[in-house]
N, C-alpha and C positions, 0 to 999 in steps of 0.2 A: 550470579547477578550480584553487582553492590551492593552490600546491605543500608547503603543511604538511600539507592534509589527505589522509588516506590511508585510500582503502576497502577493509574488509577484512571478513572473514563475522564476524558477529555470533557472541561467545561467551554462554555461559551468565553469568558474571560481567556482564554489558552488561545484565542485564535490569529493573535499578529505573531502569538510565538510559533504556531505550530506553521503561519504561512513561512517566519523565515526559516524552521525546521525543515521544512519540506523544501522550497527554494534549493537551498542549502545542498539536501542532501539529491534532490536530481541530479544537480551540476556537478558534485562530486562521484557521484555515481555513475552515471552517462556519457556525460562529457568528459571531466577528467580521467577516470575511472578507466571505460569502459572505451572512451576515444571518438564515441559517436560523433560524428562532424556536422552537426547540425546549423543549418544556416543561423545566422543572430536573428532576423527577423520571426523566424518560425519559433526558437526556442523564449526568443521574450512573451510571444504569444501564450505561449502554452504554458511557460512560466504566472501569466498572470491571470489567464483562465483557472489554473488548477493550482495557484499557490496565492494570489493577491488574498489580500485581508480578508476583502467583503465575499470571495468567492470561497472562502475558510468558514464565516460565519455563517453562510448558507446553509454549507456544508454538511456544519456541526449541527444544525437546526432540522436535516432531513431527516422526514417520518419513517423509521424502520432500521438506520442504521446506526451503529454504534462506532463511537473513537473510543480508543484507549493511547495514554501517553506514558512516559516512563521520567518521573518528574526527579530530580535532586536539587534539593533545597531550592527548588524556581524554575529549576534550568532544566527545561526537555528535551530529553536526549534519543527519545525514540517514539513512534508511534504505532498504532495500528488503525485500521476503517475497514468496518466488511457492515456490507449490508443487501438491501436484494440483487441479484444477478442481473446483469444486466450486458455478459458477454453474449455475442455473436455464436450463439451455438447451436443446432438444430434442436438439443435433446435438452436445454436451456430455457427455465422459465423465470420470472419474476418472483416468483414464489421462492427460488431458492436462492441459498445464500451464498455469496460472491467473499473473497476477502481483495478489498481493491486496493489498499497500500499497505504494504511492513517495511518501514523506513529506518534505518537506526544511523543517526551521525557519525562521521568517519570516527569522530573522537570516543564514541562507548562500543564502536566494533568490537566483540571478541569479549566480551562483558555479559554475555546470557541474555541481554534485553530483547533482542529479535527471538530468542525462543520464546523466552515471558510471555509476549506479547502475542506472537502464533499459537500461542497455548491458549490464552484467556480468550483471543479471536475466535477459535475453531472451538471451543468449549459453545462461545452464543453463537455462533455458525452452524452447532446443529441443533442447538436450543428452537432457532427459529429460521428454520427452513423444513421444506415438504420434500425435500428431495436431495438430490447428491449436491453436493459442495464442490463452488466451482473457484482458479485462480485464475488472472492472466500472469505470464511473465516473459519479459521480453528475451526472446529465443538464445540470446547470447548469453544471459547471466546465468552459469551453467552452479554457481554454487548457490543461488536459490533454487534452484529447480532441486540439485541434490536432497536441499532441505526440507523442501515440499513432498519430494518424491519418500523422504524416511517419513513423513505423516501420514502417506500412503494416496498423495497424489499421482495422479499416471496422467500423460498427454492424450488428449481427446480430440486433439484440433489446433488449426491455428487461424490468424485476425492478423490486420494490420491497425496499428493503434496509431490516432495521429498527434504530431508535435507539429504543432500548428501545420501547415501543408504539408508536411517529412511525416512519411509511412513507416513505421517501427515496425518489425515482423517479432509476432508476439505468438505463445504457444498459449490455447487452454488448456488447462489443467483442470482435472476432476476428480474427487474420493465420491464410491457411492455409500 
């Protein structure tokens, strides 16, 4: 990890950075990335469900979950959010702990911040949860899955996640 950047829990103040972070890094991710052909109406949608401002400050305001960012001198270059479960799974309760984004910018790829951050996540992940730890990850990104799977996540299940009317097919993942 750079030794300039320094993770630390997402404040309220962080959250027009962390909508264009996130923004940012789906598109780069998904669509560029990954090639998804997501119609434009679906992908703005979901763009501004899960990335606009006020749905960031919400966000960061919800009871039970935790952000962490990965800050150099201002500038966030990764994130994390885990907080109660809330995947599609029989054996899946609210009570446990979910980790719902590890996002890192194309630009600090290969920099440690995505393990940092899966580290300090899955540290309060099982600080506060009653039971196994759960991930989604969409079924195609086979080098997070790797990643998850060296923390000793294994496939439990799969979901279809949606971007705006477009069905992601998504895998659970679970450590118990």
């Amino acid at each position: 990890m750079p030794a300039d950047a320094l993770i630390r829990p997402a404040r309220p103040e962080d959250a027009e950075a962390l909508a264009r972070l996130g923004r940012r890094t789906f598109i780069d991710t998904f669509v560029t990335g990954f090639g998804i052909p997501y119609p434009q109406a679906d992908l703005a949608a979901h763009l501004d469900k899960t990335f606009g401002v006020e749905a960031t400050r919400t966000a960061l305001a919800e009871p039970g979950a935790a952000w962490w960012v990965a800050d150099r001198e201002g500038d966030l270059l990764a994130f994390a959010n885990a907080g109660p479960n809330g995947l599609p799974h029989p054996d899946a309760r609210p009570t446990h702990a979910e980790l719902r984004r590890l996002y890192v910018d194309r630009s600090a790829q290969g920099l440690g911040l995505g393990t940092a951050l899966l580290t300090r996540a899955l540290d309060w992940m099982q600080a506060h949860t009653d039971g196994p730890l759960w991930i989604g990850v969409w079924s195609g990104n086979l080098k997070a899955q790797k990643l998850y799977a060296a923390h000793g996540f294994e496939k439990a299940g799969e979901y279809q996640y949606p971007v705006g009317a477009w069905l992601d097919d998504e895998f659970i993942l679970r450590r118990v």
